[in-house]
N, C-alpha and C positions, 0 to 999 in steps of 0.2 A: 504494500500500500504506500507506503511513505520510504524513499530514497533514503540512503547512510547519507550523512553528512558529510561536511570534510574532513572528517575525521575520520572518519570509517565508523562511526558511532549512526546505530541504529535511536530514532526519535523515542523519547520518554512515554510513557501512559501517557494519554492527553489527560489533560490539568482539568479539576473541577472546578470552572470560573462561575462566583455568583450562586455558590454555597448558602440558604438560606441561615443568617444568625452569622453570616464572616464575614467582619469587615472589609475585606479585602483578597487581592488574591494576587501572590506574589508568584514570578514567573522567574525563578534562575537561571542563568549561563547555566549554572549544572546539569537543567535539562531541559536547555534548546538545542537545537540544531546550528550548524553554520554551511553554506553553501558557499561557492568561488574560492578565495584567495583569504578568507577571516580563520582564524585560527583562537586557538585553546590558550589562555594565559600560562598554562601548567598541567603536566596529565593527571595529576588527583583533581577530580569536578568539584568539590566539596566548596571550595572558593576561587577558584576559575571566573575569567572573564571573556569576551569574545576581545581581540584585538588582528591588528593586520585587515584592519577596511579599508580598503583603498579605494576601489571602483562600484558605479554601479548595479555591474553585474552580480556584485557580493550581493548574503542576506543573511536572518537571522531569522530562526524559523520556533516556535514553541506548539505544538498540538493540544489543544484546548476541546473541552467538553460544554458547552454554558449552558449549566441549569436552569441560571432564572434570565431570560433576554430583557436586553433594555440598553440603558446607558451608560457606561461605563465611563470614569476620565483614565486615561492611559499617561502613565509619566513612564518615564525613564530615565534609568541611575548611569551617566556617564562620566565618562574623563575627554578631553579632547586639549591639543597644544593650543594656547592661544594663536598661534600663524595659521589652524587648521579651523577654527571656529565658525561657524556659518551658512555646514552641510543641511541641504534639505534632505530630512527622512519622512518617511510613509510609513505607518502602520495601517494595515489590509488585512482581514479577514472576510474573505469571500465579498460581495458587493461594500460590505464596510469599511472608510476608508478613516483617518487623522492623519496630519502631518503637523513639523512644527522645523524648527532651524534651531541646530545645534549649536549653544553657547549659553555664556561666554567661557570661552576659554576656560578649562580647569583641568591641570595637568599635575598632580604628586605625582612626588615618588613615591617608588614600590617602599613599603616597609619591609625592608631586611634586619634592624637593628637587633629583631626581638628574641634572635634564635643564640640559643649556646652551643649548637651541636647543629651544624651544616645539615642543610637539607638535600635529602636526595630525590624524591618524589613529587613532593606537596609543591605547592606554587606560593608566591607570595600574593599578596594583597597591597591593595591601596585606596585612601578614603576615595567613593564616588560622588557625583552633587547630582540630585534630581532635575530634571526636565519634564514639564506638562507639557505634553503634546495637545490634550484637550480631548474630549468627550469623543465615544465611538461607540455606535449602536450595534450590538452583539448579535444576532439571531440566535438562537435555541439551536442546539447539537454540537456534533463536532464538527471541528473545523481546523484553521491553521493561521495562525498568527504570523504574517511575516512583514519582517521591519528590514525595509530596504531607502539607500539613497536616494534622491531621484535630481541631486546638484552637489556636485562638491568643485568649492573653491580653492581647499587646498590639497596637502600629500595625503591625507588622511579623512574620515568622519569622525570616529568615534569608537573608545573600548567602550564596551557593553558589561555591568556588571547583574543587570536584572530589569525585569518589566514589573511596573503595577498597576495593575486594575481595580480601583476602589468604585462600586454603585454609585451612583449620581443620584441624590433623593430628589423627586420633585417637590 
């Protein structure tokens, strides 16, 4: 049904979005997918990011279940260099679309500082800063979450450290 990513990593359960009584619904790097040229922060998923988006053609893909259809506001936890700041992304599930333009700039560093004993596996981390993309109307079932560019001004868009879908109340 759903292609290996680029990693060779087959896509997660789809995610129960819209859990009746959850405030939210948190979508990890740990289990999206990535298509093109976007790659894995580190091979333990546990705090992995997506990084290496260069092009359009890249993407960033979560399989999603939604129980309850409606409104959703979609943010996104990024890093980007300030000289890269300003990519237009899309988030698309089936006729549903949000977009928003990545910034401003927020680029840490990785934290290394905190290990006393070299790592062989695990990846490191670094704080992300949220981006509202804005409200996107979900339909009922499964489906597929994918957040692609559709403008990039500089070498880069954006590491990806997780998606969030919080209900919109009317």
């Amino acid at each position: 049904r759903d292609l290996p990513d680029a990693d060779g990593r087959r896509p997660a359960e789809p995610f129960p979005v819209g859990v009746p009584g959850s405030p939210h619904t948190e979508l990890p790097a740990r289990d999206g997918g990535s298509r093109g040229g976007i790659s894995r922060s580190g091979k333990a998923p546990n705090s992995s990011f997506f990084t290496t988006w260069t092009t359009a053609d890249d993407a960033i893909t979560w399989s999603v279940d939604v129980k309850t259809p409606g409104r959703y506001e979609a943010i996104l936890w990024y890093t980007c260099p300030e000289a890269d700041a300003g990519a237009t992304v899309e988030l698309a599930c089936g006729d549903a679309t949000v977009s928003g333009r990545v910034g401003p700039g927020w680029d840490p560093p990785l934290e290394r500082d905190d290990d006393r004993v070299p790592r062989a596996a695990e990846g490191y981390s670094k704080p992300f800063r949220p981006l509202v993309l804005g409200p996107i109307d979900l339909p009922a079932g499964v489906g597929t979450l994918v957040l692609r560019a559709t403008a990039i001004p500089g070498k880069s868009v954006a590491d990806v450290r997780r998606r969030v879908l919080v209900p919109v109340r009317d």
